[in-house]
C-alpha positions, 0 to 999 in steps of 0.5 A: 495706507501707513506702514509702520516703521519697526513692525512691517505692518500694514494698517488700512485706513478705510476710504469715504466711498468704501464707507457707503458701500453695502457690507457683506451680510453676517450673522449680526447684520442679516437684514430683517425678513419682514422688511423683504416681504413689505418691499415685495408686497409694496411692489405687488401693489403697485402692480395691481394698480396698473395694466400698463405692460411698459410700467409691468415689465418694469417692475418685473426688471426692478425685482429680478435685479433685486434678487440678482443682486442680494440672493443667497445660495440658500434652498429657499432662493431658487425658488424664483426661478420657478415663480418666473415660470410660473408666471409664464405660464399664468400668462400663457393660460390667460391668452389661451383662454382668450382665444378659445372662450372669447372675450368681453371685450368688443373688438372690431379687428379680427385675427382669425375666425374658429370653428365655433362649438354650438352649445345648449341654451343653458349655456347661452353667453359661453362660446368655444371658438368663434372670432378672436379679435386683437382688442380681446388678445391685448386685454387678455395680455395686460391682464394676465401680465398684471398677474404674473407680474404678482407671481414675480414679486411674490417670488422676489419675497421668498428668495430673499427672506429666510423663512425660518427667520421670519417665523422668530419675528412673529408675535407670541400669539401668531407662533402656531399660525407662523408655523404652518405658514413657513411649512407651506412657504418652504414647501416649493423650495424644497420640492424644487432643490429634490427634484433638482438634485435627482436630475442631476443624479440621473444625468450623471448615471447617464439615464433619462431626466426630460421627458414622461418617463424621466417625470415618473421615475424622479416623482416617487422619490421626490414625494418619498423625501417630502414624507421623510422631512415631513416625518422629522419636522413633525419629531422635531417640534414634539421633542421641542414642546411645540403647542404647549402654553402657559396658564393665563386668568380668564379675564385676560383671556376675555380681553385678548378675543374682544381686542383681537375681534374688535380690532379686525372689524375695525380694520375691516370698516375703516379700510371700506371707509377709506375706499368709500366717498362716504366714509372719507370723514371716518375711515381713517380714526375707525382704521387707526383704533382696530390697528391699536386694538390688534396690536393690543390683543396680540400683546396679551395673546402673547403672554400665553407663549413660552418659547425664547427666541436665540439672538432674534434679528433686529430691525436696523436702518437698512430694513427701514430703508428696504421696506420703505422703498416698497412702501412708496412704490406703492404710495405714490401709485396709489396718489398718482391713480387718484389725480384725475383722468389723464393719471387713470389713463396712463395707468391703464391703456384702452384697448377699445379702440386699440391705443400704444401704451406710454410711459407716464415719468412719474410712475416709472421714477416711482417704481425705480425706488424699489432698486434701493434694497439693491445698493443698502442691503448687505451683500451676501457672502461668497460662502452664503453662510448666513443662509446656511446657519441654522436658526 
């Protein structure tokens, strides 16, 4: 730090450490909403690779820090709480039905033994009641935590990314597609922020919030507000000339179905190539030409939209680092399920016999890598104004 000698003023020279610091996010540095999703999604997939609880939970600990510590103020970022309960609730359903419909797996420690419902021959192999056994509990449990653990990294996304913002990055051909998709993603958020607000309206009245009769009274303005936003979305993309194309050859037209189509069924078989023994020598050549024959057809199925994007977000260092951080989580998941046996076992525990799950290293250093977003991604401001700021 210097002070100058006529003026009094202060000039301050910014220290290394301060450098490596994450900036605070503006309306020029915003990190780009797809690379939230393919960091979510990479988490996603390595949750499906597992029925470990202790990797699990884990990955659930790796996303909530995430969003604690880069979630906006934003409507769409109170989602995740909801996804949480969600969640819990998935997981509560599955233990449920466990218990009451029984389980496929063979278990030999009973728990507690239900009365049994006889049910008519047509229903032989469904019972209601009977024996409930720790070794169905515990794959009912692994099970329904692998799902609830998706829930959570899906939520991650939706908290994180502004949906408004992914919907600019989209491709021209995908526009009307990406539109319907960001109306159903910011469904929930919003639903959430009205039934808060009117929670609160009617605590403050002192009526009523909890409860049957708090639900009723708050459900009629709650679907009354999703008509009014439903009514206004609708205007605003008419006064905006939602839908209108432009007027592209016919041949190009032809080009664009056969490229899109082709490279969709090349993805198809190479992708169930790659998850074949026989298919190993073709798979990834037949992959990699439906990627590029997609790409291609979106390119000119582009040509037919007239819409402008207004300072569109940029993919800058940090969004290569977050989505990459997702992308080997589940890279190395996938490798290291593949090594052999003892890897398969590790991922997923027995429960025939019953077996104490164990932390593989590996894996868990794997998943750790997902907590990178956390210290690159620009921080967001006290304000939340680039949350705010239309788009």
């Amino acid at each position: 730090m210097t002070t100058g000698e006529n003026t009094g003023t202060r000039t301050t020279t910014p220290t290394p450490r301060s450098r490596l610091r994450a900036p605070r996010a503006t309306r020029t540095n915003a990190l780009h909403p797809g690379a939230w999703w393919i960091w979510a999604l990479g988490l996603g997939t390595a949750a499906s690779r597992t029925t470990n609880p202790l990797l699990l939970a884990l990955l659930v600990g790796v996303a909530g820090y995430v969003v604690a510590a880069r979630r906006t103020e934003a409507p769409w970022a109170r989602s995740y709480g909801a996804f949480v309960k969600l969640a819990l609730a998935v997981l509560g359903i599955r233990l449920a039905f466990a218990v009451l419909l029984g389980s496929p797996i063979p278990g030999t420690h009973t728990l507690v033994t239900l009365p049994e419902l006889p049910l008519p021959d047509w229903a032989q192999g469904i019972r209601v009641g009977g024996r409930v056994t720790a070794e169905g509990l515990v794959f009912a449990l692994y099970d329904g935590l692998k799902l609830a653990t998706l829930l959570i990294c899906v939520g991650a996304a939706n908290a994180l990314a502004n949906p408004a913002r992914l919907l600019k990055s989209l491709p021209g051909a995908l526009y009307e597609a990406g539109v319907a998709v960001v109306v159903a993603l910011t469904f929930a958020p919003n639903l959430i922020a009205d039934v808060q607000r009117l929670r609160a309206a009617r605590r403050l009245r002192g009526r009523p919030d909890h409860g049957l009769r708090g639900l009723l009274q708050v459900g009629l303005p709650v679907l009354e507000g999703a008509l009014e936003r439903s009514v206004a979305l609708a205007a605003a993309m008419d006064a905006r000339g939602y839908g209108r194309s432009a007027e592209v050859p016919p041949g190009v037209r032809r080009t664009t179905a056969a490229l899109t189509l082709g490279g969709l069924v090349g993805v198809c078989a190479g992708t169930y190539g790659l998850l074949t023994a026989e298919g190993g020598t073709y798979g990834l050549p037949v992959l990699l030409a439906g990627l590029a024959a997609a790409l291609g057809g979106l390119w000119l199925g582009g040509r037919r939209s007239l819409r402008t994007r207004y300072r569109p977000d940029t993919w800058g260092v940090r969004a290569w680092l977050v989505a990459a951080s997702g992308a080997a989580v589940a890279a190395l998941l996938v490798l290291y399920a593949s090594t052999g046996p003892y890897a398969y076992a590790a991922l997923h525990p027995g429960v025939v016999p019953l077996t104490a799950p164990t932390l593989p290293l590996w894996p868990a250093a794997a998943i750790l890598l997902g907590l990178l977003p956390a210290f690159v991604a620009p921080a967001p401001s006290d304000s939340a104004t680039i949350a705010k700021e239309p788009s």
